[in-house]
N, C-alpha and C positions, 0 to 999 in steps of 0.2 A: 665548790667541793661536791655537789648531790651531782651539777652535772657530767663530772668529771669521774663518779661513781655509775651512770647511766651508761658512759662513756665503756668504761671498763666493763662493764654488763654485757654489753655489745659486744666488744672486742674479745670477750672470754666463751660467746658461743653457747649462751641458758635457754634452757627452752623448759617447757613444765617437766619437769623428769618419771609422771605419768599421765596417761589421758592421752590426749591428742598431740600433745608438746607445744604446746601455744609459744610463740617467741615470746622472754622476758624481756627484753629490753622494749618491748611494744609492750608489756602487760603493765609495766612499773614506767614508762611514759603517760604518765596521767594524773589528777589529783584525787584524793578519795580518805573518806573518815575511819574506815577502816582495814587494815592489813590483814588477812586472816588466814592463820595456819591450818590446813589440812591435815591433822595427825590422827584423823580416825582410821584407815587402813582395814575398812569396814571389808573388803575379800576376806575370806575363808584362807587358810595357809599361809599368805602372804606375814612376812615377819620385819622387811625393813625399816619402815619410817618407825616402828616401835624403837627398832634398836638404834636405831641413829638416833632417836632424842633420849635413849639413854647414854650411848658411850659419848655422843657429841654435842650435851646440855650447854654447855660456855657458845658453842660455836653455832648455833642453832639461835638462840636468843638474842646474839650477838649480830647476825644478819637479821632478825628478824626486826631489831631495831633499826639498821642502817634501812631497811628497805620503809619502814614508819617514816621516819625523816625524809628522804626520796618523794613518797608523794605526798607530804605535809599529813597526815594521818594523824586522829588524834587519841589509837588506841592500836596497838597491834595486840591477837589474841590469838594463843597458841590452841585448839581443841583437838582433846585425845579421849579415848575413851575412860574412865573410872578405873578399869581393871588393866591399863597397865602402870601397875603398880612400881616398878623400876625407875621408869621413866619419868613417871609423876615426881619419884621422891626427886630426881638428880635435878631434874625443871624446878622443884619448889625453891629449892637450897640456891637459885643461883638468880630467879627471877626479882628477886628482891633488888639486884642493882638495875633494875629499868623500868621507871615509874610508869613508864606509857605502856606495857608487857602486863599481860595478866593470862591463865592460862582459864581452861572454859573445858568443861568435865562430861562427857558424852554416854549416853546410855551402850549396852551391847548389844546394837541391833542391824539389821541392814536395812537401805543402804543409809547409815550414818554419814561414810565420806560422800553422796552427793552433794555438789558444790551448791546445788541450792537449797537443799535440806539443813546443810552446816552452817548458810548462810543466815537461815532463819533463825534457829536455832543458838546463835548465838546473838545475831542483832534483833531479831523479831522482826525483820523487814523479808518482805517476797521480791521475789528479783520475777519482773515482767513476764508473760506467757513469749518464749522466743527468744528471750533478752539475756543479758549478763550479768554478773553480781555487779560490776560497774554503776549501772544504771542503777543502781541502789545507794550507791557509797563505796563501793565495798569489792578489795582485791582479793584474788584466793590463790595461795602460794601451795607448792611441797612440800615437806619436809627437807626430803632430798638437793629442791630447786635454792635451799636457805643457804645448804653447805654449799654448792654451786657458788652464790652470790657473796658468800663470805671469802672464797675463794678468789675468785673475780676483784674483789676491794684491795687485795693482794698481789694481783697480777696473773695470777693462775688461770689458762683458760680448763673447761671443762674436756678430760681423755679418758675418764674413767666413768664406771657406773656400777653404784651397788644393786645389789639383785637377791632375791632366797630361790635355791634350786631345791624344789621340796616335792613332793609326793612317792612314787614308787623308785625311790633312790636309795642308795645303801647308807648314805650320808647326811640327811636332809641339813643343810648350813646355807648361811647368809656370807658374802664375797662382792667384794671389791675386783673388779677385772678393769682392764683395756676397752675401748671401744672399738666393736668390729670385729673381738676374736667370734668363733663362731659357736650357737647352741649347743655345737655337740663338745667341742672344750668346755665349755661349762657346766654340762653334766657333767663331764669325766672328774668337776672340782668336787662334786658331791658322791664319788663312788662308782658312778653312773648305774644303770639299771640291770639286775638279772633278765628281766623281762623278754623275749625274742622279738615279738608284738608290740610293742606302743604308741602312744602317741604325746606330743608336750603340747600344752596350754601356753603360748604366751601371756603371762597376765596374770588374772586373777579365776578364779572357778567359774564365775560370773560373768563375766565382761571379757575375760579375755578368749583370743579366738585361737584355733588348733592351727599350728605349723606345719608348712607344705614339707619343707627339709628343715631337718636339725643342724645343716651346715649354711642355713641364711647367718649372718649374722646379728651381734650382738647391737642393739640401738641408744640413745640418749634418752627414749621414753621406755624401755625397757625396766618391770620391775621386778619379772620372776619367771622361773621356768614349773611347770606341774607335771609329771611325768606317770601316765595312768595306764594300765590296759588300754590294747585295740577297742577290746569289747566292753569295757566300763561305761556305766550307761549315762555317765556325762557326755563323753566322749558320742557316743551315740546319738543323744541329744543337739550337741552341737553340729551333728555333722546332716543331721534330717535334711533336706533339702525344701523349697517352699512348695511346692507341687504336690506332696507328701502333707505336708504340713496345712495346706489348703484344704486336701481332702480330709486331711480327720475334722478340722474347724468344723466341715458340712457335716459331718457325719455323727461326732461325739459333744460339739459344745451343747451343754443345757442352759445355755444364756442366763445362769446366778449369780452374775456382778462380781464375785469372790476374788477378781483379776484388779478390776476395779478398783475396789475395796480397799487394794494395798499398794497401790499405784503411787507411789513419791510425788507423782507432778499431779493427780487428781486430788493430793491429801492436802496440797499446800492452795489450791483452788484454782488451776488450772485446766481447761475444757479440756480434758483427755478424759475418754471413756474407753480405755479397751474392750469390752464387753460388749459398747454399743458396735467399733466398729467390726468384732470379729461375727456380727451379725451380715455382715456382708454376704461371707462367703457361704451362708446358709440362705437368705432370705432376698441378696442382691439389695437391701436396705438397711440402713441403721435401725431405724423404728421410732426414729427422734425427730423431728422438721428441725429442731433446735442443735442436733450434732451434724457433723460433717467430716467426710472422708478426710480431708486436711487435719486433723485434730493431730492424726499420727507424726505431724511433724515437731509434735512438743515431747514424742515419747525420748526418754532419755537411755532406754536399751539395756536396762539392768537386768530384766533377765526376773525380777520377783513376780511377777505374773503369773508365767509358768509352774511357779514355787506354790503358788495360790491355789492352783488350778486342780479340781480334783479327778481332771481328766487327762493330763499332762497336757494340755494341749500349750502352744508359743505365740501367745499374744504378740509380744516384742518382738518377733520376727516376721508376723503379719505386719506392723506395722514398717518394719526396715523396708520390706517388700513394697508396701505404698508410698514411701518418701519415693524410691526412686523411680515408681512408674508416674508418679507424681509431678516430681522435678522433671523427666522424660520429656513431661505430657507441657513442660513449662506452668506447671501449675505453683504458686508458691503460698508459702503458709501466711494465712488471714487472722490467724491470732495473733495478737500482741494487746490484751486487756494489761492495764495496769493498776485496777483498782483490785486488788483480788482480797480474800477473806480464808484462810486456811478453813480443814472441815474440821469438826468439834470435835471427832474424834484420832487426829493424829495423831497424837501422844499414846494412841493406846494402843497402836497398827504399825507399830516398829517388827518386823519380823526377830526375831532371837538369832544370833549368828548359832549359837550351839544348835536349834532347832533345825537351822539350812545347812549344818554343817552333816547330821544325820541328814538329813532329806535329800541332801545330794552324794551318799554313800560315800564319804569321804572320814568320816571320824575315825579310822585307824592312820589319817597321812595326818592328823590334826597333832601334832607333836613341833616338837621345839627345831629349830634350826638357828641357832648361835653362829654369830660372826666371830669369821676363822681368815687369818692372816693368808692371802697368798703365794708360795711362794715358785709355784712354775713360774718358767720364763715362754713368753709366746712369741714367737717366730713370724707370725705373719697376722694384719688384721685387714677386713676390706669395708673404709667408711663409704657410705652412701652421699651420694647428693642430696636427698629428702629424707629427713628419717621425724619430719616436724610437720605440724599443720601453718602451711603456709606455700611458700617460693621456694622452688629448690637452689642450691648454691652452688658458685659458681668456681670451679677448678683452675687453682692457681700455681701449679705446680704441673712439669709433664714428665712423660716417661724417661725413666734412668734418673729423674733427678733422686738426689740425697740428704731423706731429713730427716733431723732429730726429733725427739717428740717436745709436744709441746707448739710444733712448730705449725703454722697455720697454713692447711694445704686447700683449704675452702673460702671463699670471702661472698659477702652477699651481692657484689655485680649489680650496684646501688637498687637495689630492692629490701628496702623496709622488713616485711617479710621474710625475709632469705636470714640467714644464718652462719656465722662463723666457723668452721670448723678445723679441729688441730687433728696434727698426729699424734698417736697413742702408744705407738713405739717409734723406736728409731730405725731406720732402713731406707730399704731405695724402694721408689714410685713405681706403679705401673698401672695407668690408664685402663679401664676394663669395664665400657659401657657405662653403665648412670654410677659406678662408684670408684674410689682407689683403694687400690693394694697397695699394702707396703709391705715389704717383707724383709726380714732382719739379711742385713750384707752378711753374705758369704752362705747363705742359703739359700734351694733351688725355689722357684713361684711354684 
């Protein structure tokens, strides 16, 4: 039965439905004590996994049990934060029938949803300098990736994906779409912008990175579109380049730790010093015998650094910059302690979302976006071969063929790794470099 539900995992195409997309049928291939829900949704704007464990409490619970069972677990725990109060009541009323189910109540602060913060946090274990909640016990799910799986035990493979299209939109709402229509259809679900100028965040304020075109398409890690001024000075932030960003480190950092100080992977006792190493590009030295340029490969790239910082200056981006002259250089990361010790003061260095939400000039986009039924029809969507961390998939369908949705036009081309993929509408195929198009019969490509 579990393996016949692994089975179905596989065959329905789950991958994390944020983050990087880790394949699930590799994630839940394993044994471990605990299954643990990601429902803090710790970005700024972002509004789905809240509403999806409110309208889909039965169905959320209900995977999140089958996947407990799966790897022999002996506790699956849903954590959301405190205030949202919706979701909480509908989760309370229904977690009673699954004794191994308990839900785990989260501060409002960032980043809450890092996976090893949450991890802590709710089992009181450190997951490795480098390592995975795995290596702990302990699996870390989506919200998103639960309906997936619930989905999947049914036969359903994954063709849709929920999303919030929020910031400078006429409409800001949360939607159900296709996989593969494109950014700019799905602004147009939210109103789309007066703006002449813009630019959209894939993602979250935080984490997520600005789109080269609004007519890429729509992905399976996909969780939201942010749509801000050219010149908004997120947007400007993101867009600095490191060259830029090297020279102000010389020029402006005054070496006060304050980067440090609120560092998620420094707070839970992991050798990351931002501070030491943005001494680099001033001093050409850490200042530590005991730090090393490699530490930068534990940074986890959230971006509160900067937030810290009373200079603006981008720690996190110094350090993206040394992973890869790093790896270049075949240099590989030498941490991996696993006795580690959190710092005493964690619990008190949670940054305030309301405070980042002010601090990154965003509190007039900070409003409601309610899930709203769709009812366009989409004509054309074009999936990708890689849209996961892993092996891209491999195309099993060619040009002029004709398929319904649902139907599977990707197969993993026996790579572990690799990933299922279906059609998300019905139409006919059309071959077009690393992805397909499909487009509804009796309309032009």
């Amino acid at each position: 039965m579990l393996n016949d539900l692994l089975q179905k995992i596989t065959e329905a195409g789950i991958v994390g439905a944020g983050g990087a997309g880790f394949p699930t049928h590799v994630k839940l291939d394993a044994q471990a004590e605990y299954v643990l829900v990601n429902g803090a949704e710790c970005e700024p704007l972002l509004r789905v996994d809240q509403i999806l464990m409110k309208e889909e409490a039965s169905r959320v619970l209900a995977a999140l049990h089958l996947a407990v069972e799966l790897v022999g677990a002996k506790e699956g725990v849903l954590a959301l934060k405190a205030k949202y109060h919706e979701a909480l009541d509908e989760l309370t009323k229904r977690i009673g029938d699954y004794p191994k189910l308990r839900l785990h109540l989260l501060k409002n602060i960032y980043p809450a949803g890092d996976e090893q913060y949450i991890v802590h946090d709710v089992t009181g274990r450190i997951v490795p300098e480098g390592g995975i909640p795995l290596q702990v016990g302990v699996v870390v799910l989506n919200v998103e990736t639960l309906l997936n799986i619930e989905q999947a035990s049914r036969g359903i493979p994954v063709t849709e994906k929920y999303m919030t299209i929020t910031g400078h939109v006429r409409q800001p709402k949360t939607v159900k779409v296709p996989l593969g229509i494109s950014v700019r259809e799905a602004l147009e679900l939210a109103g789309g912008t007066e703006l002449t100028e813009f630019k959209v965040i894939d993602g979250g304020p935080m984490m997520g990175k600005i789109l080269y075109s609004i007519d890429t398409p729509v992905k399976k890690t996909s969780k939201g579109y942010i749509v801000l001024p050219k010149d908004h000075g997120l947007i400007q932030s993101k867009e600095k380049d490191i060259a830029t960003v090297l020279k102000e480190t010389k020029t402006a950092c005054c070496h006060c730790d304050l980067c440090t100080d609120v560092c998620p992977r420094y707070l839970l006792g992991h050798k990351l010093h931002p501070s030491k190493i943005m001494r680099i590009a001033s001093y050409a030295s850490l200042g530590d015998p005991q730090a090393s340029l490699d530490e930068a490969f534990l940074c986890c790239e959230c971006g509160l650094c900067e937030q810290a910082c009373i200079m603006n200056l981008q720690p996190w981006k110094v350090n993206i910059y040394l992973k890869k002259e790093l790896t270049a250089a075949g240099v590989k990361n030498s941490n991996c302690r696993k006795d580690l010790t959190v710092h005493p003061f964690l619990d008190l260095r949670g940054f305030p979302v309301k405070k980042l939400v002010y601090r990154l000039d965003l509190y007039k986009y900070d409003v409601p976006a309610p899930l709203e039924k769709v009812e366009r029809e989409f004509t054309e969507v074009n999936i990708a071969a890689k849209q996961h961390i892993g092996a891209p998939s491999v195309p099993l369908v060619k040009d002029g063929d004709e398929v319904a949705k649902g139907q599977l036009i990707y197969g993993q081309g026996g790579n572990k790794m690799a990933v299922n993929m279906h059609a998300s509408i019905s139409g006919i195929v059309h071959l077009n470099g690393n992805k397909i198009t499909i487009t509804k019969k009796g309309e032009k490509s």
